[in-house]
C-alpha positions in Angstrom: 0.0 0.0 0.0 1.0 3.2 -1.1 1.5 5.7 2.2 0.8 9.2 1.4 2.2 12.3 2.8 -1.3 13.5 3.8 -1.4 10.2 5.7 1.5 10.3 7.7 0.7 14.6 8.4 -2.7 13.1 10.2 -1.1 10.4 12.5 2.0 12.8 13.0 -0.8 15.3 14.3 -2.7 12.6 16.1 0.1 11.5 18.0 3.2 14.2 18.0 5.7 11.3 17.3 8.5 12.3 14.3 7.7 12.0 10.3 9.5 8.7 9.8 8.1 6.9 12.7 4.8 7.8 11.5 5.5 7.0 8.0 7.4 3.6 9.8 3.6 3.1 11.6 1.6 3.4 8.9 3.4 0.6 6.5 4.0 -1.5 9.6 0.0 -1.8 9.7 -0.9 -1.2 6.1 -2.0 2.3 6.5 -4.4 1.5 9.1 -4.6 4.9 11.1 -6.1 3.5 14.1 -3.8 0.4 14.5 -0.7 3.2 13.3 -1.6 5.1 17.0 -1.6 1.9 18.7 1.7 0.7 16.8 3.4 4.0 18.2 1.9 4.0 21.6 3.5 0.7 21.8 6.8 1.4 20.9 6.9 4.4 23.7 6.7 6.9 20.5 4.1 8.7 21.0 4.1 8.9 25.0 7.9 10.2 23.7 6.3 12.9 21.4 5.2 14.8 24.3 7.9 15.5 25.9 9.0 17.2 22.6 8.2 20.6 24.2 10.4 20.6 27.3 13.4 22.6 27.6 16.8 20.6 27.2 19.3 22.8 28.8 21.7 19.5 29.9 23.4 16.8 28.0 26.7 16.0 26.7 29.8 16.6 24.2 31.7 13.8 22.7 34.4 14.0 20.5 35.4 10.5 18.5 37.8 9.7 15.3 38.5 7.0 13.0 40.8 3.7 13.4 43.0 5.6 10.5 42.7 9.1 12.0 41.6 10.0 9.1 38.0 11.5 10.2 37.1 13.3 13.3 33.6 14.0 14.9 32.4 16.4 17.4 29.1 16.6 18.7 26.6 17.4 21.7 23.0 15.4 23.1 20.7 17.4 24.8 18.5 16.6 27.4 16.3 18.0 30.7 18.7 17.4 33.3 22.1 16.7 34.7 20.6 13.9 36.8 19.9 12.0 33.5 23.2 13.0 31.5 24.8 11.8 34.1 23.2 8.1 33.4 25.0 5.5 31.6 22.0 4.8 29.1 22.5 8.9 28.0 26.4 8.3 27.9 25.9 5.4 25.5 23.5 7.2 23.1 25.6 10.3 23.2 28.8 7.9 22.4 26.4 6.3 19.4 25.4 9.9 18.0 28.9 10.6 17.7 29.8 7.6 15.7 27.1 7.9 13.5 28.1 11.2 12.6 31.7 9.9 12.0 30.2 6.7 9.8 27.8 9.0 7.8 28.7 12.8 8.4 25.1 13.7 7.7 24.4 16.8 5.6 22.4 18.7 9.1 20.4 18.3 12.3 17.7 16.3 9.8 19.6 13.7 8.4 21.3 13.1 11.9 18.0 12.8 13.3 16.6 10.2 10.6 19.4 8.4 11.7 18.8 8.0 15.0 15.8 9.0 15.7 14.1 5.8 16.2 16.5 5.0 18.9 17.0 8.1 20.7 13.0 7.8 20.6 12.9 4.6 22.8 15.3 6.3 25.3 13.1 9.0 25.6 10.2 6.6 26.5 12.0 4.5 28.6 14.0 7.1 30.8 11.7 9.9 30.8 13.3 13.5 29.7 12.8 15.2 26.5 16.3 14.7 24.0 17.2 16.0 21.0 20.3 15.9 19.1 22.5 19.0 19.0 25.4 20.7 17.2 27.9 18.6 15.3 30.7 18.4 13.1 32.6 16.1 11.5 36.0 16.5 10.0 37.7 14.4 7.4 41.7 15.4 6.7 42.5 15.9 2.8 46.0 14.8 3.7 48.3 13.9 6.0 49.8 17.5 6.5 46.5 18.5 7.9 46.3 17.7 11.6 43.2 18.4 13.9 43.7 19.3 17.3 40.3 17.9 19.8 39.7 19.1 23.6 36.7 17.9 25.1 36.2 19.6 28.7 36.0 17.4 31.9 32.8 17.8 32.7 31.8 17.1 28.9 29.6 20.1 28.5 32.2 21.9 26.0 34.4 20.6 23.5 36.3 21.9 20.2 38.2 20.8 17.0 41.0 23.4 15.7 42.2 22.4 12.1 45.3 23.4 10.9 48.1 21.8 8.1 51.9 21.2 8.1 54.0 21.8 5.6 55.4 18.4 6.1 53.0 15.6 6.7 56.1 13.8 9.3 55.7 16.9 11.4 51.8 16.5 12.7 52.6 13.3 14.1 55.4 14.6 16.7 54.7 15.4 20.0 55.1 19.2 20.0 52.6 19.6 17.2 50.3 16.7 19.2 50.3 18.6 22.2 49.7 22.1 19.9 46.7 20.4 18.9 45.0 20.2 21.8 46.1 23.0 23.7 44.8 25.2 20.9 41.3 23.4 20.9 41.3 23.7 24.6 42.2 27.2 24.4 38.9 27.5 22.0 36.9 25.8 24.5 37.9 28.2 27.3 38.2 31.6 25.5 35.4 31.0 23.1 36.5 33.1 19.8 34.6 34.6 17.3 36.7 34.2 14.6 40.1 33.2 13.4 41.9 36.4 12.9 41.2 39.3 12.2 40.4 38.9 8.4 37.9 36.2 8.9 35.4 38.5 11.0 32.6 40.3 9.4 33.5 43.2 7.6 30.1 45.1 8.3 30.1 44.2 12.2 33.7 45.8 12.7 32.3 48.7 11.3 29.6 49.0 13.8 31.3 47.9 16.6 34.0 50.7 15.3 30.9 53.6 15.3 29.9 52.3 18.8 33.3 53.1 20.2 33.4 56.2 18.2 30.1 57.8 19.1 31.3 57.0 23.1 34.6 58.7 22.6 32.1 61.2 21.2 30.5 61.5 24.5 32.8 60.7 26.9 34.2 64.6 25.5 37.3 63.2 23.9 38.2 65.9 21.2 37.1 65.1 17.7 40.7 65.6 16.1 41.3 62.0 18.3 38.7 60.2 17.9 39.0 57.8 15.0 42.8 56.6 16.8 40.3 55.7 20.0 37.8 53.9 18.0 41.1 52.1 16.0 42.7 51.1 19.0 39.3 49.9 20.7 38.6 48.1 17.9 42.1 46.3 17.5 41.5 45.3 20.9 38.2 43.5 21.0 40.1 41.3 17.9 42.4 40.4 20.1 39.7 39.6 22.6 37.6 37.5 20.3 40.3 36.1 17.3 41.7 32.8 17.9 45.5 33.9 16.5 45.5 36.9 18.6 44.4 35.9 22.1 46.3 35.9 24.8 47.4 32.3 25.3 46.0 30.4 27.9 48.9 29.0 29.8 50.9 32.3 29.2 49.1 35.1 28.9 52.2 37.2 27.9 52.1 35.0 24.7 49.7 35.5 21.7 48.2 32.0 19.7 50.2 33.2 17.2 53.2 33.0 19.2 52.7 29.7 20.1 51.7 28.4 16.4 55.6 30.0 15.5 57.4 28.5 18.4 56.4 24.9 17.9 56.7 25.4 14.5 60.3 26.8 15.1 60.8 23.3 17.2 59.5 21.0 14.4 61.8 22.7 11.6 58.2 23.4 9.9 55.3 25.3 9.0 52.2 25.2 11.1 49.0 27.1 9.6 45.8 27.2 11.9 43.0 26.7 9.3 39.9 27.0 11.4 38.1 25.8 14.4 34.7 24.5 15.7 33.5 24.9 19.5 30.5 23.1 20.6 28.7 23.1 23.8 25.5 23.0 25.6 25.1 26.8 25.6 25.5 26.9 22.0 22.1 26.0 19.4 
């Protein structure tokens, strides 16, 4: 029997539960609407579905990569409470998101969600708490000069990937650029930048943040002749506040990121280019 999408619209409104357990439902039975409710009431689906509506503010960030190290995959569940992403049950689904984001690196929040979305309804049934899957990421290396440095935080509520290529593919697998790595992702989880350098920020939001600082020079009665160098130099230090390459380092603040990438690099004999980043946590949607 053919299942059409007006079908699946009515059970999905008669019950709450997702479009491909509905659509799942309705072949199971033969398109039978009645005996589709029952079939999802059964399975904890639709007792699921209302939970839909609750707040996740909790949950979990887990970081994972391939036997080869060739792929790498960030990514955060979210659910009600600490209580429950605490639980080994939430652990092991957050664990399984991860790794199928590294098996299938879904396209967005959809695709990830057809993938696991009949399990991650069950769990929802069974422990109680709305859950829903969150940001993710997952990074596959072009070569081996490309190296990707991963910090997930201890209490596994933050977590970050910083990508960046050697000139020499021997050189990512030393320790100095290993410990680079991941001292650079945790420096993204703890100093949360906006941007990789300067360049990479938007043009039109420097320009407004530049005409905030100007218009309070303005009023603060500095003298108009001064007033662009103020705005400048306020400007040049909220990059430095909020661009990866130019923050103060974390574990020596008289040291830029910058410094740091050039140091190991110097140790190495090599090259070392920071390419980009990704930061994912539970305050981030």
């Amino acid at each position: 029997m053919t299942i059409s999408a007006q079908m699946v619209k009515e059970l999905r409104d008669k019950t709450g539960a997702g479009m491909m357990d509905c659509k799942k439902a309705l072949v199971e039975v033969d398109g039978n609407l009645e005996k589709a409710v029952d079939w999802l009431r059964q399975k904890g689906m639709a007792k699921a579905a209302k939970k839909t509506g609750r707040a996740t503010c909790e949950g979990l960030v887990t970081v994972m990569s391939s036997a080869d190290g060739k792929k790498t995959a960030l990514s955060s569940l979210l659910c009600e409470t600490d209580f429950v992403a605490r639980g080994e049950q939430f652990k092991a689904m957050a664990a399984g998101v991860t790794k199928t984001v590294l098996d299938n690196n879904p396209a967005d929040s959809d695709a990830l969600q057809a993938l696991v979305g009949e399990e991650l309804t069950q769990l929802i049934a069974s422990v109680g708490e709305n859950m829903q899957v969150g940001k993710f990421v997952c990074h596959t290396r072009a070569s081996d000069a490309e190296g990707v440095g991963q910090y997930v935080h201890a209490n596994s509520k933050i977590g970050a990937l910083v990508y960046f290529t050697c000139g020499l593919a021997a050189s990512g697998t030393t320790d100095a650029v290993l410990e680079l790595g991941k001292n650079l992702a945790m420096q993204v989880t703890a100093a949360s930048p906006m941007a990789l350098d300067a360049s990479s920020l938007d043009a039109a939001a420097m320009e407004r943040e530049r005409e905030v600082y100007r218009k309070k020079a303005l009023e603060d009665g500095k003298p108009a002749n001064i007033v662009d160098k103020i705005a400048d130099g306020a400007v040049k230090k909220f990059q430095k506040e909020v661009c990866l390459l130019d923050q103060p380092y974390i574990r020596d603040d008289k040291k830029s990121v910058s410094d740091v990438v050039r140091e190991v690099a110097k140790v190495v004999n090599d090259t070392i280019t920071v390419t980009g980043f990704t930061r994912i946590g539970l305050d981030i949607r």
